[in-house]
C-alpha positions in Angstrom: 39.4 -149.6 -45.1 37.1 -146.8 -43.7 34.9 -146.0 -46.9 32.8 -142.4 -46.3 29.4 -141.8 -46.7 29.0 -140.6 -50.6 25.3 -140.1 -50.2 24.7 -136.5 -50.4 23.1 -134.1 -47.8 19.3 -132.7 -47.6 19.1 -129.3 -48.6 18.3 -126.8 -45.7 15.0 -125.7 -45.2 14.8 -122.0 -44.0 11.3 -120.8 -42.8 11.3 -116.6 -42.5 9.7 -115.8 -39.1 8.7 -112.4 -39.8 9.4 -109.8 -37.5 6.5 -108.7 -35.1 5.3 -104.9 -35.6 6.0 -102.7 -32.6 3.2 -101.7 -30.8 3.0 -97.6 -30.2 1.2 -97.6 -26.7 -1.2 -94.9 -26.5 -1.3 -92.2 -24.5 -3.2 -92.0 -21.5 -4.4 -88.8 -20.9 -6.9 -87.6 -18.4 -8.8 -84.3 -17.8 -9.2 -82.4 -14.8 -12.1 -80.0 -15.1 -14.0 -77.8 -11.7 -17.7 -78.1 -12.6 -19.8 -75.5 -11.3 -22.6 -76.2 -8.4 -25.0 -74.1 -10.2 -28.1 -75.9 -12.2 -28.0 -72.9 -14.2 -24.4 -73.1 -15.5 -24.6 -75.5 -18.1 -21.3 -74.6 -20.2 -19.5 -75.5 -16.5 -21.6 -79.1 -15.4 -19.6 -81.9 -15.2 -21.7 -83.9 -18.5 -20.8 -80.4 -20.6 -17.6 -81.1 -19.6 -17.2 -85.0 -20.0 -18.4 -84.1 -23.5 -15.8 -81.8 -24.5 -13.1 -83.6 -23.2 -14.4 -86.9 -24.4 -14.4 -85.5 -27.9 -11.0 -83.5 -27.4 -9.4 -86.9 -26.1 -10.7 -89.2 -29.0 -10.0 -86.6 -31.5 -6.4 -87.1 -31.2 -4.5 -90.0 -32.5 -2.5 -92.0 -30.4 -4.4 -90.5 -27.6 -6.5 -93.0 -24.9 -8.7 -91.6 -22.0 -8.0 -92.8 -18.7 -10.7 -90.6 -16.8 -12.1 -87.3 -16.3 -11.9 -85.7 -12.5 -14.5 -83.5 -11.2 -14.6 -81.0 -8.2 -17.1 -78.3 -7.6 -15.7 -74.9 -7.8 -16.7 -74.2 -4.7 -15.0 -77.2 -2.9 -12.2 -75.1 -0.9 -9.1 -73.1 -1.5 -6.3 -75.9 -0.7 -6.3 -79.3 -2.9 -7.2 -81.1 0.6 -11.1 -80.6 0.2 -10.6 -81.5 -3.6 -11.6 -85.2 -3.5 -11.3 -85.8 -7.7 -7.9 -83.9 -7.9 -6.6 -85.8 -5.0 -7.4 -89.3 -6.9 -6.1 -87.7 -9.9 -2.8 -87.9 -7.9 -2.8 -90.8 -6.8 -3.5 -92.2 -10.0 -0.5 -90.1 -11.6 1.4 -91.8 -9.0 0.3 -94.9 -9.8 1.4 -95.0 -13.5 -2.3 -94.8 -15.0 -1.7 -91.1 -16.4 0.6 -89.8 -19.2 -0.8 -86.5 -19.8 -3.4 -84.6 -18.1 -5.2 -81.5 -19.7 -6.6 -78.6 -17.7 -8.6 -75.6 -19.0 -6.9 -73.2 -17.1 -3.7 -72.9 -14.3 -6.7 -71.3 -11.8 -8.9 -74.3 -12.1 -5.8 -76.7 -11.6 -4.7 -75.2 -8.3 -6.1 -72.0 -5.9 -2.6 -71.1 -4.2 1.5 -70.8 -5.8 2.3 -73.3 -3.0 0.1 -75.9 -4.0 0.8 -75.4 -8.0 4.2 -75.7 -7.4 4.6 -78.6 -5.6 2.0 -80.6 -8.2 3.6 -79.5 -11.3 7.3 -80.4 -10.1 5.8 -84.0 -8.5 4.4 -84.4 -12.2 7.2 -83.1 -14.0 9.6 -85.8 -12.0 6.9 -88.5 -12.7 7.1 -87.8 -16.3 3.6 -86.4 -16.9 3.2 -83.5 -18.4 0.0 -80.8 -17.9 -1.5 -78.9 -20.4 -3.2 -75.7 -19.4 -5.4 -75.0 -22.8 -6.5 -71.3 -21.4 -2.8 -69.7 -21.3 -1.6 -72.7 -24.3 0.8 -73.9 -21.9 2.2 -77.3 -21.6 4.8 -78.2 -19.1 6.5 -81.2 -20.9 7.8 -78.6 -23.2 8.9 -75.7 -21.1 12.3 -74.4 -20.1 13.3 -74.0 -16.8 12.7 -70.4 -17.4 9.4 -70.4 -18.6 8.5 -72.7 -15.6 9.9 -69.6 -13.6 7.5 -67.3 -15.4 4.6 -69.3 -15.0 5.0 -69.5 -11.9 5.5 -65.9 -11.3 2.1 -65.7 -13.4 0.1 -67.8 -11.3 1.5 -65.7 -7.8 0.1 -62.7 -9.7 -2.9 -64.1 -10.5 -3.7 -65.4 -6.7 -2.4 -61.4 -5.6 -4.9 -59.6 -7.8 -7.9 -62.4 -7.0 -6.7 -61.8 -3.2 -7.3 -57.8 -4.2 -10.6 -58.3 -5.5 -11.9 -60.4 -3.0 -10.3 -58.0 -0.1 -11.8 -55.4 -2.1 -15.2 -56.8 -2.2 -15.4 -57.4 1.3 -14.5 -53.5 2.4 -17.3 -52.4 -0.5 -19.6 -54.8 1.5 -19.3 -53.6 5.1 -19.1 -49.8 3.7 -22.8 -50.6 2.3 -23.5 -52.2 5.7 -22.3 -49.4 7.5 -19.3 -51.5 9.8 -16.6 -50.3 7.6 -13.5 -48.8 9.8 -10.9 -46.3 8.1 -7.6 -48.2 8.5 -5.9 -44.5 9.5 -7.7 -42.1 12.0 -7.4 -38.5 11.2 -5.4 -35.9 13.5 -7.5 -35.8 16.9 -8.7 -39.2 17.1 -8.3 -42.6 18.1 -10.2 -45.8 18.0 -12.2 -47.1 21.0 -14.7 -49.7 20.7 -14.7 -49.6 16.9 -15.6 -45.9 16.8 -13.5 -43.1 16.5 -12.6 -40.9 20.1 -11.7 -37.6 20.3 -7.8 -37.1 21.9 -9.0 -33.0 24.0 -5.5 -32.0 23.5 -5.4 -33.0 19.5 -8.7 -31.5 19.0 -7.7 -28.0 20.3 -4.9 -27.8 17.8 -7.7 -28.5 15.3 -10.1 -26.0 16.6 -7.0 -23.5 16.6 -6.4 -24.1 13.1 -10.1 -24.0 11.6 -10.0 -20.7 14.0 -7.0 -18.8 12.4 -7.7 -19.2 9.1 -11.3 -18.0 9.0 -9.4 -15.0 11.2 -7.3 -14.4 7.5 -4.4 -16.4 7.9 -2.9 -18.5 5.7 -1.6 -22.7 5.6 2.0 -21.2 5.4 1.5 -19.0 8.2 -0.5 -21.5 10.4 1.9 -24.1 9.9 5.1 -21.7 10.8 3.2 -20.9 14.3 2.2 -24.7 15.3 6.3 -25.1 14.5 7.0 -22.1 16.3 4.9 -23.3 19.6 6.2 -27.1 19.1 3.5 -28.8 18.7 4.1 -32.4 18.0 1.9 -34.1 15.1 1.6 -38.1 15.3 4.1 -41.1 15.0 7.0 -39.0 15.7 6.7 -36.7 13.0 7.6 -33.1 14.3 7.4 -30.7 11.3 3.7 -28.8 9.8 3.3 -28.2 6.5 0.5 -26.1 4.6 -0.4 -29.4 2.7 -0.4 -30.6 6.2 -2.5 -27.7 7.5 -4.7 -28.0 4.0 -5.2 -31.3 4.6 -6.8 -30.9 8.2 -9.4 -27.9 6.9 -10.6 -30.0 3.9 -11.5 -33.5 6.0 -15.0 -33.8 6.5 -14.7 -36.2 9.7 -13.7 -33.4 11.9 -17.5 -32.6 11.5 -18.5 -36.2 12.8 -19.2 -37.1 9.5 -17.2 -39.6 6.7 -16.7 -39.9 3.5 -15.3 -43.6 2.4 -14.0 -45.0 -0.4 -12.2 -41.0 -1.5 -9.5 -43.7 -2.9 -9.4 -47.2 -4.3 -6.7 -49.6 -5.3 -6.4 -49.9 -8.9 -6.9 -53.8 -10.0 -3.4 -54.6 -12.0 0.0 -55.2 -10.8 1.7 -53.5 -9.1 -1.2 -52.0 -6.7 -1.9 -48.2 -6.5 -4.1 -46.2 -4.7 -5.4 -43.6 -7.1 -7.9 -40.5 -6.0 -11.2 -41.9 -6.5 -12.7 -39.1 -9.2 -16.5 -40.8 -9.8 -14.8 -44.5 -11.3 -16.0 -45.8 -7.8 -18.8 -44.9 -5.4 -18.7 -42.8 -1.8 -20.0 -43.3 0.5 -21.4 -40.4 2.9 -21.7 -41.2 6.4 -23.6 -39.0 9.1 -23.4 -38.6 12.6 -20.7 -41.6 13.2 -19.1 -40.2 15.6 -18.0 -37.4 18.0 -17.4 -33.9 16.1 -14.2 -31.4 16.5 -16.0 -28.4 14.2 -19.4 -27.6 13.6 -20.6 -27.9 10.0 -21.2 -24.3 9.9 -17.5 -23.5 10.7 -16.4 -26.4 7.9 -18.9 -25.1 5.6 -17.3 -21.4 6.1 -13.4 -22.5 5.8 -14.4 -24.3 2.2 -15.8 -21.4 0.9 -13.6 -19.4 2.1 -10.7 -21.5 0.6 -12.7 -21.9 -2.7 -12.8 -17.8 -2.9 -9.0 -17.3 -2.4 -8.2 -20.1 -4.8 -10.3 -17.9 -7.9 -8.4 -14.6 -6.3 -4.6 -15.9 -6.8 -6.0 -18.4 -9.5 -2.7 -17.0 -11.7 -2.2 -17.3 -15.4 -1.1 -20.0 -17.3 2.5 -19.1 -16.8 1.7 -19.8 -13.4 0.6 -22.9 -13.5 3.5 -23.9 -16.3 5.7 -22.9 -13.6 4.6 -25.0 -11.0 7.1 -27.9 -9.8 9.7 -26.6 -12.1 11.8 -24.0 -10.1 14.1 -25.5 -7.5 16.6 -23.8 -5.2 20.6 -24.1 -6.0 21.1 -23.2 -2.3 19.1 -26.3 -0.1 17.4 -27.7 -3.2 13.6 -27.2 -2.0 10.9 -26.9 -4.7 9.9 -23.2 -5.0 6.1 -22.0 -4.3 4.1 -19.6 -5.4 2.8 -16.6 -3.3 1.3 -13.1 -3.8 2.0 -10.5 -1.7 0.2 -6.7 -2.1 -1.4 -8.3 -5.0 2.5 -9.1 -7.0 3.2 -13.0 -7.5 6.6 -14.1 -6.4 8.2 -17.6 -6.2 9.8 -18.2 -3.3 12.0 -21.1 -1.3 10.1 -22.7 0.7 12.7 -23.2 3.5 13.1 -19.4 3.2 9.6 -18.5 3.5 9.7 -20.5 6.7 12.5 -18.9 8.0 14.9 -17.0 6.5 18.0 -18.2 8.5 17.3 -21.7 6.6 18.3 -20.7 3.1 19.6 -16.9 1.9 18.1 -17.2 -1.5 14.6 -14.8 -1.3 11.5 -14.2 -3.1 11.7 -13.7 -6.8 9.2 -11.5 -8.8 7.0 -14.0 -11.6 7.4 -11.4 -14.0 11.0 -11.7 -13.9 11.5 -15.7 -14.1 9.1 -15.3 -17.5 11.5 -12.7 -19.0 14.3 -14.6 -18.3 12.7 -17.6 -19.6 11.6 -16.4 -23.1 15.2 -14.5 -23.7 17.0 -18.2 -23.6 14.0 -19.3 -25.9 14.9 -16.2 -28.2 18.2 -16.7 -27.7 18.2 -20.5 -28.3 16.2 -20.0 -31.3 18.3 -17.6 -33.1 21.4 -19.8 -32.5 20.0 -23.4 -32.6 22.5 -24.4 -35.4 25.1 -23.0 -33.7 24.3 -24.3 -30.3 22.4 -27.4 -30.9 23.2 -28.9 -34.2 27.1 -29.6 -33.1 26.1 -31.3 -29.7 23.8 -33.5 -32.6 26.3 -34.1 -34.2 28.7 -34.7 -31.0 26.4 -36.9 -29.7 25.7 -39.2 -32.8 29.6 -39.5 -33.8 30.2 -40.9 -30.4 27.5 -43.5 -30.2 28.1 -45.0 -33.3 31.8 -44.6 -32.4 31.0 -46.4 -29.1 29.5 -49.5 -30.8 31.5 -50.0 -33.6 34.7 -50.1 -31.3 32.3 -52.8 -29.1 32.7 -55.9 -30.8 31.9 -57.6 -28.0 28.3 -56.8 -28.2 28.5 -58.6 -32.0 30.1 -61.6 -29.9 27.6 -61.8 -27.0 24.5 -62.0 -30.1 25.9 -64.5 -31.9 26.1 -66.3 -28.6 22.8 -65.8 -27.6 22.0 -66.7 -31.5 23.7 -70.5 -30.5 22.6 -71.1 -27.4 18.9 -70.1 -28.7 19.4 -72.9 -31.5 20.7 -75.2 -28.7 17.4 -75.1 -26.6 15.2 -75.5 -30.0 17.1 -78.6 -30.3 16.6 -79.9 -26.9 12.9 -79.1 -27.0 12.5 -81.0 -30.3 14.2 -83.8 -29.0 12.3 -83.5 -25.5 8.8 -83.8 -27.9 10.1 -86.6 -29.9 10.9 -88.8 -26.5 14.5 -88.8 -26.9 15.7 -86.9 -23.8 13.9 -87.9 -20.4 12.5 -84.7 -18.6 15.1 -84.7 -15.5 17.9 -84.2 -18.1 15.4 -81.7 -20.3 15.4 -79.6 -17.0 18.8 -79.3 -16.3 20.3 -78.6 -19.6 17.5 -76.2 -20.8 18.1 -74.7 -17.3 21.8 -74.0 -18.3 21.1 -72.5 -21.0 18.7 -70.3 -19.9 20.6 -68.9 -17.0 23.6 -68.5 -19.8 21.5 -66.3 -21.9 19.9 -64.6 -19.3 23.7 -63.5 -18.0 24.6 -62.6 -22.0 21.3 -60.4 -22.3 22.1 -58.9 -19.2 25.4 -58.1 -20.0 24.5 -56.8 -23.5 21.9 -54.3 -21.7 24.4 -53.2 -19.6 26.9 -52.4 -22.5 23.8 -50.6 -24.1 22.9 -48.6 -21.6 26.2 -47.4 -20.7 26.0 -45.6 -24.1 23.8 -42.9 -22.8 23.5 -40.9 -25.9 20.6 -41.9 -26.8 18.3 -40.0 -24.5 20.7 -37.1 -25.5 20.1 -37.6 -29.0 16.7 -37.4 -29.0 15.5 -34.8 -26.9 17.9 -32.7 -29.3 16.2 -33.6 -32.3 13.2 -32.7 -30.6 14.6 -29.6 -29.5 16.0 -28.6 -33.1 12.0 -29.6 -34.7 10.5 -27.4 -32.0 12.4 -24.2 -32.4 12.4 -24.3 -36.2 8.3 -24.3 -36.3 7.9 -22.3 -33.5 6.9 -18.6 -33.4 9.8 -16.1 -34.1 7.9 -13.9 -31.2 7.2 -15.7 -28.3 5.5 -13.1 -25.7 4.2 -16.0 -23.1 5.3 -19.1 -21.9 3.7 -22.6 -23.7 2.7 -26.1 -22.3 5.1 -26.7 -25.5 8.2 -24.8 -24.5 8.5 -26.8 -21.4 7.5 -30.4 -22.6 10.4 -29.8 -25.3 13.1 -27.2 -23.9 13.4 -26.7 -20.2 12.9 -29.8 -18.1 13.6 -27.4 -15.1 15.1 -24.5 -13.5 17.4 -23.6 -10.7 17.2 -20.6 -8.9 21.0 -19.6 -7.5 20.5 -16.7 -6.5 18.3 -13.6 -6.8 20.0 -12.3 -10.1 20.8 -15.6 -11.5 19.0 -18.7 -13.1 19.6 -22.3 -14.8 17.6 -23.5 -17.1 18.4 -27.1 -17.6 16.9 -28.4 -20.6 15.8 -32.0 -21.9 19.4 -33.0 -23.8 21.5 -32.2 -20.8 22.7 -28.5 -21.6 22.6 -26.1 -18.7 21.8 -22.4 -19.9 22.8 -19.6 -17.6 20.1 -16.4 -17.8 20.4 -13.0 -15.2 17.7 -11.9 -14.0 17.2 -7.8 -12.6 17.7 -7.6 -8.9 14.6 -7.5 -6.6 14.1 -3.9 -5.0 13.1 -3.9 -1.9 
């Protein structure tokens, strides 16, 4: 009979094998610096450099260097002739770089192009750039803040494009080779100086003639229309600006003057009148004449004397750019005639078949003016305070019946958490950068539809304009003068935005909220 073992069994030894610590691999991050070529520069020199980033690089936990790259600032525009920044690629693209820190976008690339296509090769190899200058750091930026910077940095090459354009014209003016991009009336170019067209120059002559003989840029300009006389690149009509133009440029006297404008230095570009911010530069002799000195010397004084005789008075001047025709809509000018100022159309004054509505005496404008202000000032509460009050039910009418601008913020409020998340979770190394980039991307185009929508909504409430310049209105004539005997810079920066002339007994005077005002004014005798 089978008789079992009754021995009994060992106990089971059991040895722990603790579990091995994770190691946290550093990361590598490099620096990309351009040193400067001058022995002079020392904040700039490659060991000034080294040092900082060194320090930087050690400073931070976690953090290992994997090298420092180096070009002279003076190594080219394109990253071609940049020998450290191309091994600074390659090593990215060799997995030997995590991070790599910059001191600014400008020193990381010279041209959009180039940034572009660097920043998206790192961004799909996982490396992230940090620009320390403009506190940027790719690894966590949205889609639309890579749009921005990008948009930045084509801004930034435009306006150092500008400069250096700009210093290169200020440099040949000093050297004397600088040529005007636009010939004047009368000339062309030839051989890099400026030729005189005979036929041109006559008109000029005729027009420097006539008005030393007493006539005026109106009148000159109606006679060269009269006779025909073509101007350049197609353009048939003369004007007295046209005509004032031609008797006030210096070069019909073989002389120049450069630099009488300059392009202002931010974004968006703007030539501005250069009033003393820049220098001129006066040039003698440069080229063939049209006029003698004497007889420019003579038209500028001559101008300079009739501008102190119809000078005008500050209701003049108010006036100015503020009277329109209701017939062909043409800006009103100012002229005197037997020592009387009138405004007048200035399709009229050419000809009279090209608009019926005629001079109007200055004197009667001004009354007509100041009897709406006494008028509007009497009866503001009447007049103004109801179209206040109009104006201010309806907008806060219009948006409380708009729920859907309460909807499309709370969206925005949502989608705004969303991306906070994403970015957290981005920093943390949860969420690889491809899938970063496409949902923050979503987002981002979603809110920028909601906020454009919202705007729209907003600004379809046009009240607020409305509102405002009738406030404005109501302050104004409360502390103003009960007896107003002139016009005031005031009257029109607060009341009348401008006027409309409809005919020669009637006026609008269309003020700042939107109201139209309807004034008579005597009938001209003739």
């Amino acid at each position: 009979m089978y008789q079992p073992n009754s021995t009994p069994a060992e106990q089971p030894k059991i040895t722990v094998i603790s579990a091995r610590k994770p190691e946290i691999a550093k990361l590598r991050v490099a620096a990309y610096a351009r040193v400067s070529s001058d022995s002079d520069d020392q904040q700039n020199s490659y060991i000034a450099q080294v040092d900082y980033y060194t320090k930087n690089i050690a400073a931070q936990e976690g953090w290992e260097m994997a090298d420092i790259y180096a070009d002279e600032g003076i190594s080219g525009l394109v990253a071609s002739k940049r020998d450290d920044f191309n091994r600074m690629i390659q090593d990215c693209r060799d997995g030997k770089i995590d991070r790599v820190l910059v001191k600014s976008i400008s020193r990381f690339a010279r041209n959009t192009k180039e940034y572009i296509q660097y920043v998206r090769e790192l961004l799909r190899l996982g490396i992230s750039i940090h620009f320390e200058k403009e506190n940027i750091d790719t690894g966590k930026m949205t889609s639309e803040q890579i749009a921005t910077i990008y948009g930045a940095f084509s801004q930034m090459e435009s306006q150092n494009h500008s400069n250096n354009m700009r210093i290169s014209v200020r440099i040949r003016m000093e050297k004397g080779d600088y040529l005007s991009p636009s010939m004047p009336y009368g000339y062309r170019l030839e051989e890099r100086t400026l030729a005189v067209i005979p036929e041109q120059a006559e008109v000029v002559r005729r027009i420097f003639a006539a008005y030393l003989s007493g006539q005026g840029k109106d009148d000159i300009a109606d006679e060269l229309n009269q006779m025909g006389i073509p101007r350049t690149k197609g353009r048939k009509v003369w004007y007295s600006t046209t005509i004032g133009y031609i008797l006030t440029n210096i070069s019909y006297t073989g002389d120049m003057v450069w630099q009488k404008s300059y392009s202002t230095n931010d974004i968006p570009f703007r030539q501005v009148r250069n009033k003393g911010e820049k220098p001129k530069y006066f040039v003698e002799n440069c080229h063939e004449p049209i006029v003698s000195k004497d007889e420019f010397q003579r038209v500028q004084a001559l101008m300079e004397s009739r501008q102190k005789q119809i000078a005008g008075t500050v209701s003049s001047a108010l006036l100015a750019k503020k009277i329109h025709c209701g017939n062909c809509g043409t800006l009103f000018r100012r002229k005197i005639d037997n020592e009387k100022v009138y405004w007048t159309c200035r399709k009229h004054n050419r000809d009279k078949d090209l608009c019926p509505i005629s001079q109007i005496p200055e004197e009667q404008i001004i009354t007509a003016i100041l009897r709406m202000y006494h008028k509007l000032k009497r009866h503001r509460e009447q007049i103004l305070s109801p179209i206040l009050n109009q104006l201010t039910e309806l907008r806060e009418k219009e948006l409380r019946s708009n729920r859907k601008i309460n909807d499309i913020d709370k969206e925005i409020a949502q989608l705004t958490e969303q991306n906070l998340v994403l970015v957290r979770l981005k920093s943390k190394g949860y969420v690889d950068s491809a899938l970063y980039l496409s949902q923050t991307g979503e987002i981002d185009f979603k809110l920028r539809e909601l906020r454009r929508l919202r705007r729209r909504i907003m600004e379809s409430t046009g009240e607020d304009r409305q509102i405002k310049a009738t406030e404005a209105m109501l302050d104004y004539l409360e502390a103003s003068p009960e007896c107003l005997e002139e016009l005031t810079e005031e009257l029109f920066e607060t009341l009348v935005e401008n006027i409309t002339i409809s005919s020669e007994t009637e006026m609008n005077l269309n003020l700042y909220n939107g109201l139209t005002l309807k004034e008579t004014m005597e009938r001209t005798v003739r």
